[in-house]
C-alpha positions as CSV (number, residue, x, y, z in Angstrom):
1,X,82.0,102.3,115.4
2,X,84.3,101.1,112.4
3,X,84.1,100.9,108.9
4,X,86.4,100.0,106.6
5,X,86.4,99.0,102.9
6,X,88.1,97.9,99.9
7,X,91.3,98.7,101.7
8,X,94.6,98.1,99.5
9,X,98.4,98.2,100.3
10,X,101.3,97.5,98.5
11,X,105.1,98.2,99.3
12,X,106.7,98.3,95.7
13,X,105.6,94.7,93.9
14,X,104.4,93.0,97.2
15,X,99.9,93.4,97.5
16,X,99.8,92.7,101.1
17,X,96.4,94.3,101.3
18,X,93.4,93.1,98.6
19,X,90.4,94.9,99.0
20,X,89.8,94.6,102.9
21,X,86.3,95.4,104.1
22,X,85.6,95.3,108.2
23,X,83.3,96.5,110.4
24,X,83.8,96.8,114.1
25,X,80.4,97.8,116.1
26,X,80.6,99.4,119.6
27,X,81.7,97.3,122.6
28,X,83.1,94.7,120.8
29,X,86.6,92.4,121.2
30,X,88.0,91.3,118.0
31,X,90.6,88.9,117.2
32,X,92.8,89.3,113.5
33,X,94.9,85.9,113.4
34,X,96.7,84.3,110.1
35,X,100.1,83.3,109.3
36,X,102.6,86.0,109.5
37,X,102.8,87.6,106.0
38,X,98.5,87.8,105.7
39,X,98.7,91.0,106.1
40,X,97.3,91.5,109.5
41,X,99.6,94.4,110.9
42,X,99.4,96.3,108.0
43,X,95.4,96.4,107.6
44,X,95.7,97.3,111.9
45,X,98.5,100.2,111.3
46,X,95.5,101.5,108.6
47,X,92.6,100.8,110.5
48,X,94.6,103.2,113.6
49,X,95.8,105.4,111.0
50,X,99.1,105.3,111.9
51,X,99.4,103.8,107.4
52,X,97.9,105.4,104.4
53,X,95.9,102.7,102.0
54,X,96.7,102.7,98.6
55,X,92.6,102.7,97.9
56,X,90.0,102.5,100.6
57,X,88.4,104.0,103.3
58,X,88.3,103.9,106.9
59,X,85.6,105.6,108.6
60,X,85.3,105.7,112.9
61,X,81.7,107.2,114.0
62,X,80.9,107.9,110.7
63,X,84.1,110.2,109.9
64,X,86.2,109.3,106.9
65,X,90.1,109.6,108.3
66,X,91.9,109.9,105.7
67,X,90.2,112.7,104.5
68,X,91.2,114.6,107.2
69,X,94.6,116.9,106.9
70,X,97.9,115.5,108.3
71,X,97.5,117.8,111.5
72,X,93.9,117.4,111.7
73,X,94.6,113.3,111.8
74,X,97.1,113.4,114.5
75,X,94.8,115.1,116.8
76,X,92.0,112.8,116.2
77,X,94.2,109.6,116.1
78,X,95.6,111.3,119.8
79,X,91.7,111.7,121.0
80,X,90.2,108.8,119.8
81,X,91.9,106.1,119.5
82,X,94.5,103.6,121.6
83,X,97.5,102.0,121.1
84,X,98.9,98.8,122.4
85,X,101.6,97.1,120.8
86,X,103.8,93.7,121.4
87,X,107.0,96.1,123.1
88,X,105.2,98.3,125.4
89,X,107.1,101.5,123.7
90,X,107.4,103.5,127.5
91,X,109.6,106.0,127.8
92,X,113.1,104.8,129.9
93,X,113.2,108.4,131.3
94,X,109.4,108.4,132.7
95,X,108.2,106.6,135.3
96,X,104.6,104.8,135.2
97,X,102.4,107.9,135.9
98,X,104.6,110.3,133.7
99,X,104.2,108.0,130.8
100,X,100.7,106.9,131.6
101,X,100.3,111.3,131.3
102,X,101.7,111.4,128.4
103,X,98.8,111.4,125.2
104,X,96.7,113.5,127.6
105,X,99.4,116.4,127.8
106,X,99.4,116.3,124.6
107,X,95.8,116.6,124.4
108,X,96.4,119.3,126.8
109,X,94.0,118.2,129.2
110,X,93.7,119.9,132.6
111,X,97.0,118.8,134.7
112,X,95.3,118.4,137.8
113,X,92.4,116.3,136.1
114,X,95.2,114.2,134.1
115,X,96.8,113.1,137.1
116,X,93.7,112.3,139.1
117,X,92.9,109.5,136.3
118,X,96.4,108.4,135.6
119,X,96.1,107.5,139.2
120,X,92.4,105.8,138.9
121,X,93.9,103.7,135.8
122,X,97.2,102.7,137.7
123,X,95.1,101.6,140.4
124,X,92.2,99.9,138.7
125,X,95.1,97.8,136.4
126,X,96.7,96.6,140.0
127,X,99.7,99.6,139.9
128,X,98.6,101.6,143.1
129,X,102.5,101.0,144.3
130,X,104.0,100.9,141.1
131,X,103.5,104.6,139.6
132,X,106.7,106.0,141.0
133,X,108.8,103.3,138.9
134,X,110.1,103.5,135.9
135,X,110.2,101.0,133.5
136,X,113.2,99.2,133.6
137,X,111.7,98.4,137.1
138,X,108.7,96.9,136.5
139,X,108.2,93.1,135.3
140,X,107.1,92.6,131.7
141,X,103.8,92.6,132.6
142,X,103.4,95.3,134.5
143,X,105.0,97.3,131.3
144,X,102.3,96.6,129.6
145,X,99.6,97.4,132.3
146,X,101.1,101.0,131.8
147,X,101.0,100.8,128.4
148,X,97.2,99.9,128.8
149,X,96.7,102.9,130.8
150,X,98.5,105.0,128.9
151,X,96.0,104.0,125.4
152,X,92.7,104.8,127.9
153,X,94.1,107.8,129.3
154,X,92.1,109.8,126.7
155,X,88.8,107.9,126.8
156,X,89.7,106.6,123.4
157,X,86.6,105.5,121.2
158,X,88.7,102.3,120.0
159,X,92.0,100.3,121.3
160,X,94.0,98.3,118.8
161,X,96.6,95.9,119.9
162,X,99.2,94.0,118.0
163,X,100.2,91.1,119.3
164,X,99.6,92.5,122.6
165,X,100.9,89.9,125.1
166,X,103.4,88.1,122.1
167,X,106.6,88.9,124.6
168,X,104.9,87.0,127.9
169,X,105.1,84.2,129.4
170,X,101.7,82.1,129.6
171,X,100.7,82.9,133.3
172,X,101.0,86.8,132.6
173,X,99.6,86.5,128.8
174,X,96.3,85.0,130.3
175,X,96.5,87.9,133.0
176,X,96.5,90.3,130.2
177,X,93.7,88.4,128.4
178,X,91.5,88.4,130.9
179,X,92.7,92.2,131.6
180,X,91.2,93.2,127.8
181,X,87.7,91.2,128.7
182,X,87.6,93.0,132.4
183,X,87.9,96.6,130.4
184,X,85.1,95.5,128.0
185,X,82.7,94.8,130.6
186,X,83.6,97.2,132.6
187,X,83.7,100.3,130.5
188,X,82.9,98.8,127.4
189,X,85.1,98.9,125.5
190,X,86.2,98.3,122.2
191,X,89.2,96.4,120.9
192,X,90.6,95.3,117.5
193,X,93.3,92.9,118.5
194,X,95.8,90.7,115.9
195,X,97.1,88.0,117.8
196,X,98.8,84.5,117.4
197,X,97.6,83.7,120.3
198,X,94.2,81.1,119.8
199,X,93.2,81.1,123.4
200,X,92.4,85.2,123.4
201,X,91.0,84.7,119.7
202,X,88.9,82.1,120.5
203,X,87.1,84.1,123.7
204,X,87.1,87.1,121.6
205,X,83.2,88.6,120.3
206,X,84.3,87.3,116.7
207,X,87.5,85.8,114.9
208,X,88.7,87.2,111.5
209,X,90.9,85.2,110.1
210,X,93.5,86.8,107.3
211,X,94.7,84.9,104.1
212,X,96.7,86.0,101.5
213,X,95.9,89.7,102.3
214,X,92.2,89.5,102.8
215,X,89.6,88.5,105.6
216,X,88.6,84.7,104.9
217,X,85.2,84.4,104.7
């Protein structure tokens, strides 16, 4: 599903990243924890091609990323992959199903199709009464259920999430834990997640642990 190797970053004399390799295979929940500083969000950012490595390559089902054209990256970063990030990112304006929408109008997928599964994800993430809101409306948690649905709208191939319930309290964190195991079963998917949080890493398929910009081994 996901390769990457000898991955290297540095912003002006600082070497966060030191010659990363990781591979993520099909179906699987990872955890990235370390102390902040490792490195971890900047080898994520890379990984989702939303940063350009110094040296390396990243390759999802087999297709180097960063070989691909600037244009030619956004639409397969749109298609493929999700995001899910510690502030939900929703737009103020939008309420749940217009922001849910939003990647697969951009994908310019059939309006009438888009909205049927906007609904099916609000629904299956416990948001049947909630799409009409918008987000200053909706609890923390629920924020983040959109933003959930909004990074599966497209069928992506891979979610990352950083740090993903870091602004919840426990009882909804564990909510959202549970949420991320539920989608893996369920439709199985795969997650690269960089967390603090030891309970989610330690349930995770495997734990890879960051030090000093590289995976421990």
């Amino acid at each position: 599903m996901l390769k990457a190797t000898n991955i290297h970053k540095s912003y002006d004399d600082l070497h966060v990243l030191k010659g990363v390799d990781i591979e993520v295979n099909k179906g699987e929940l990872i955890s990235i924890i370390g102390k902040s500083g490792s490195g971890k969000s900047t080898l994520l950012h890379i990984l989702g091609s939303l940063d350009i490595p110094d040296q390396g390559q990243v390759f999802i089902n087999d297709q180097n990323i960063f070989d691909k054209k600037e244009k030619d990256l956004s639409t397969f970063r749109n298609k493929h992959i999700g995001f899910v990030f510690q502030f939900h990112h929703l737009l103020a304006e939008f309420d749940a199903l217009e922001n849910v929408k939003i990647p697969g109008l951009i994908q310019k997928t059939d309006a009438t199709a888009l909205d049927k599964k906007a609904k099916e994800l609000l629904d299956y993430l416990g948001l049947k009464d909630r799409m009409d809101h918008k987000p200053g409306q909706l609890s923390g948690g629920e924020q983040q259920r959109v933003a959930i649905a909004r990074a599966l709208i497209n069928d992506p191939q891979i979610i990352f999430a950083d740090e993903p319930t870091g602004n919840l309290d426990k009882s909804t964190s564990d909510e959202l834990h549970q949420l991320f195991f539920q989608l893996k079963k369920d439709f199985n998917q795969t997650f690269v997640l960089v967390t603090h949080n030891m309970e989610l890493a330690n349930l995770s398929d495997r734990t890879l642990e960051m030090v000093d910009g590289n995976i421990k081994i």
